[in-house]
N, C-alpha and C positions, 0 to 999 in steps of 0.2 A: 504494500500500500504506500501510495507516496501523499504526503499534508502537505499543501501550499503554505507559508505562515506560519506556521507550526511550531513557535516559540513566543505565544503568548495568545492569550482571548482563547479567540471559539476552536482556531487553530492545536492548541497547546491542550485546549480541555478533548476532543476530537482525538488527537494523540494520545494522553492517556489514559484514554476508556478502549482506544483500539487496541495498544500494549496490554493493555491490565487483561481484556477479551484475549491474550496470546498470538496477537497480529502483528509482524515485523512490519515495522513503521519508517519510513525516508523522511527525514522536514526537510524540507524544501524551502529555505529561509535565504536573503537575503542576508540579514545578520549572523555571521556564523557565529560570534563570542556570547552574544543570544542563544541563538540557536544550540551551542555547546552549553552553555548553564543549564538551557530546559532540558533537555537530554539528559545529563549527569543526573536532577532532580528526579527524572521518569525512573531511573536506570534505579538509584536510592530506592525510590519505591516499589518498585518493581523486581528484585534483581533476576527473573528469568527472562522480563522481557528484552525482545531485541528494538533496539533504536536506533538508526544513522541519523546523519546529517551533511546535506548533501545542500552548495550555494545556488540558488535560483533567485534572479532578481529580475520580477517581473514586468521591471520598468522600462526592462532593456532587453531586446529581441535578442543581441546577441548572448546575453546571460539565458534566456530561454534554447537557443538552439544548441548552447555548450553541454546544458541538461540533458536534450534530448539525445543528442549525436553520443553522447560520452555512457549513455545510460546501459550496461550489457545487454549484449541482444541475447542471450537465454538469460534473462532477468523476467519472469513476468511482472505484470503490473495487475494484481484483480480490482483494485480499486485506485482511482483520482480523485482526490479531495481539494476541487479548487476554492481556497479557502485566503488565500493575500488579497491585502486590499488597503487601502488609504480612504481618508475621510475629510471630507471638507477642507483643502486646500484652499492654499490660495493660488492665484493662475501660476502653473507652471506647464514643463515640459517633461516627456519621456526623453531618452536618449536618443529615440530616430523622431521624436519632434512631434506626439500625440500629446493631446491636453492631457495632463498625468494622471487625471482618478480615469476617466474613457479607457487610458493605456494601461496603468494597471491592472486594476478591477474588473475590463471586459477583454482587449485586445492581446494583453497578456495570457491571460489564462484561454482565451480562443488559439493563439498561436502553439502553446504548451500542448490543449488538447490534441490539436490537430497532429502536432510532431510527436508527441506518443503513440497515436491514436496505429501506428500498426505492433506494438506492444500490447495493449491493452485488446486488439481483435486477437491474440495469440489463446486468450483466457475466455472459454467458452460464455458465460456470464458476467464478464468484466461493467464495472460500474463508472460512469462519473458523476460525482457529487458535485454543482455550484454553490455555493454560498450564498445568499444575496441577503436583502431587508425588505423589512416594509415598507422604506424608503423609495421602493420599485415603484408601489403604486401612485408617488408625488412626480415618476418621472415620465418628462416628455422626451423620445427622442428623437431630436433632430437630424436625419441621416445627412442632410445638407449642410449641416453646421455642426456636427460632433463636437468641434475643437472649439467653439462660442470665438468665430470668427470675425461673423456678422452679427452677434449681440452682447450686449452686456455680461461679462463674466460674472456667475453667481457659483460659490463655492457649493452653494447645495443643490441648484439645479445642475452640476455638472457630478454632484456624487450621486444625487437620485437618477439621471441619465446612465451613469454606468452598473448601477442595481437594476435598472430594465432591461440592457442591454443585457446583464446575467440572466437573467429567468428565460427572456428567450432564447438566447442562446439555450439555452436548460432543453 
């Protein structure tokens, strides 16, 4: 199983009910010294279960395809837990130049799925989980304007935009 986020929130709780359940768990964190603290914690309480910790930063394609490309091809995956995400920013960038909660929170984990996605067909029942909120249903999406080019940039209309963008993706 691989956790997107996975050292801290719904990510870090998600992990340790999957280890505690006897599920070798991957976090897939951006922060590795995060991401190494919550791990050690899991590992403390758990000690049979198994936990890695493996860099995915969803901000940045090229940190998503290093994931994908480098992940062992007899590795299955039965489950994806797209679970990273950012929250009411204020206007920034991804690293190839998407409004950052759009590119995280949907483009990110769209691009992740996709480049796993013939890993995860290897497992006859294989799942993917999104994450999203309630925040979905405040959002509008504008396919013509994702990036709030042609209007006022609002930190929550661009994070309730990329929580609609998750469920349909879903």
């Amino acid at each position: 199983m691989v956790v997107t986020g996975a050292n801290s929130g719904i990510g870090l709780a998600t992990t340790r009910r999957l280890v505690a359940d006897g599920h070798r768990v991957v976090m897939a964190c951006r922060n590795l010294d995060k991401a190494e603290r919550a791990a050690e914690e899991i590992r403390r309480r758990i000690p049979t279960g198994i936990v890695e910790v493996a860099h995915l930063d969803l901000a940045d394609g090229d940190s998503i395809n290093d994931f994908a490309t480098t992940w062992p091809h007899d590795r299955p995956i039965d489950v994806l837990v797209n679970n990273a995400g950012v929250m009411g920013l204020d206007r920034s960038s991804t690293k190839q130049g998407w409004e950052s909660q759009f590119g995280t929170n949907h483009l990110g984990h769209f691009l992740l799925t996709g480049r796993l996605l013939p890993v995860l067909r290897r497992v006859e029942h294989s799942r993917v989980v999104t994450v999203s909120s309630l925040g979905h249903r405040a959002g509008r999406l504008q396919l013509d304007d994702v990036m709030f080019d042609n209007r006022r940039y609002d930190r929550w209309g661009a994070y309730f935009q990329s929580k609609l963008a998750n469920v349909l993706f879903s």
